[in-house]
C-alpha positions as CSV (number, residue, x, y, z in Angstrom):
1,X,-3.8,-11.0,5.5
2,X,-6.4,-9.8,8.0
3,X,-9.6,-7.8,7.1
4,X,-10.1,-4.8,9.4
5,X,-12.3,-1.9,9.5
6,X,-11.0,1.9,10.5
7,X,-12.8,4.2,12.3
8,X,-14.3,5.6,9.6
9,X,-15.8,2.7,8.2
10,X,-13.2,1.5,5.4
11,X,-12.6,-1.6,5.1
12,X,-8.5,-2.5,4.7
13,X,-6.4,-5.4,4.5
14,X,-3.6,-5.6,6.7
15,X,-0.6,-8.2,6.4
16,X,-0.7,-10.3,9.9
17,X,3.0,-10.7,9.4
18,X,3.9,-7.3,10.0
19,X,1.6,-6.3,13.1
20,X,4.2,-5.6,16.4
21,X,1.6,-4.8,18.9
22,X,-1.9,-4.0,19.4
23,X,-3.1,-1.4,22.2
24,X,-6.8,-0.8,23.4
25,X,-6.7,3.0,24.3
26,X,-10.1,3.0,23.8
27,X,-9.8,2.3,19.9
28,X,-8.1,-0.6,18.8
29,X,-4.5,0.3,17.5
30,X,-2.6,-1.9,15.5
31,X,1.4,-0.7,15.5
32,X,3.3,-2.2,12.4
33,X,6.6,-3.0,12.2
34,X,7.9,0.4,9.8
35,X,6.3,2.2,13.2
36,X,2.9,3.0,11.3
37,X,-0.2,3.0,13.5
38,X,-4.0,2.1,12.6
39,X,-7.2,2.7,14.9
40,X,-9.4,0.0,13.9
41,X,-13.0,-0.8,14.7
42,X,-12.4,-4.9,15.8
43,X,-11.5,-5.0,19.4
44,X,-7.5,-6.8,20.2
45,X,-9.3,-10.0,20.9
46,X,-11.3,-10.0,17.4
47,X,-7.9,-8.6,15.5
48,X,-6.0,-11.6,17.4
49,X,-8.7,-14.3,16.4
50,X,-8.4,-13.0,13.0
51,X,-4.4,-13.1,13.2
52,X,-4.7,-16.9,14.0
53,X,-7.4,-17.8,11.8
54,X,-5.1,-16.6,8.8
55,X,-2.1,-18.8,10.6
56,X,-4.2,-22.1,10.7
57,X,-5.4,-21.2,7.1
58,X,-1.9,-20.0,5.8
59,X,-0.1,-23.7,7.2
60,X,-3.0,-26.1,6.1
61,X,-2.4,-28.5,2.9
62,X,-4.0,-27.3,-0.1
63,X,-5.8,-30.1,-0.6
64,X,-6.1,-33.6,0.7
65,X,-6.3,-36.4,-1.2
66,X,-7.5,-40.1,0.1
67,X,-6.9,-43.4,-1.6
68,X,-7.3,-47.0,-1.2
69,X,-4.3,-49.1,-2.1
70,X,-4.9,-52.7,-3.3
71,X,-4.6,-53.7,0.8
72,X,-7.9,-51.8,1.5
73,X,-5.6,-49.2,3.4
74,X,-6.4,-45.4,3.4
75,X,-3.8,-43.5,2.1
76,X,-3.9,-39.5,3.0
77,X,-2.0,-37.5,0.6
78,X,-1.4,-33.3,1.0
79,X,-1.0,-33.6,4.7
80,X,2.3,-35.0,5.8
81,X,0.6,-38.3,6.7
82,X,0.2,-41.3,5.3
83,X,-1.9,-44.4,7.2
């Protein structure tokens, strides 16, 4: 989910995974997927930043949890690894 702000100043919420384009026309447009349009204050570049920002956050472990086993090694748990 991606905080935007329309042209009148309202602050919404807008599901990443449903944005199919955005257009600079001079206001920022975001076209959803059911055809719906938003003008937005954020330019495309901040909107895209945004977009990837949720990504990174949406595929990260939710937590990350070190250990040391009797060998002294350090053992990473919550993401995918272990050393």
């Amino acid at each position: 989910m991606v905080r935007v702000t329309r042209l009148n100043g309202v602050e919404i919420v807008v599901n990443a995974s449903v944005i199919e384009s955005l257009e600079s026309t001079p206001d920022t447009v975001i076209r959803l997927l059911n055809g719906q349009r938003l003008a937005v204050r954020e330019t495309v570049d901040e909107v895209i930043a945004k977009v990837i920002s949720y990504q990174r956050e949406l595929h990260q472990p939710m937590c990350q949890v070190e250990i040391e086993d009797p060998a002294g090694d350090t053992i990473r748990h919550g993401d995918g690894e272990e050393s």
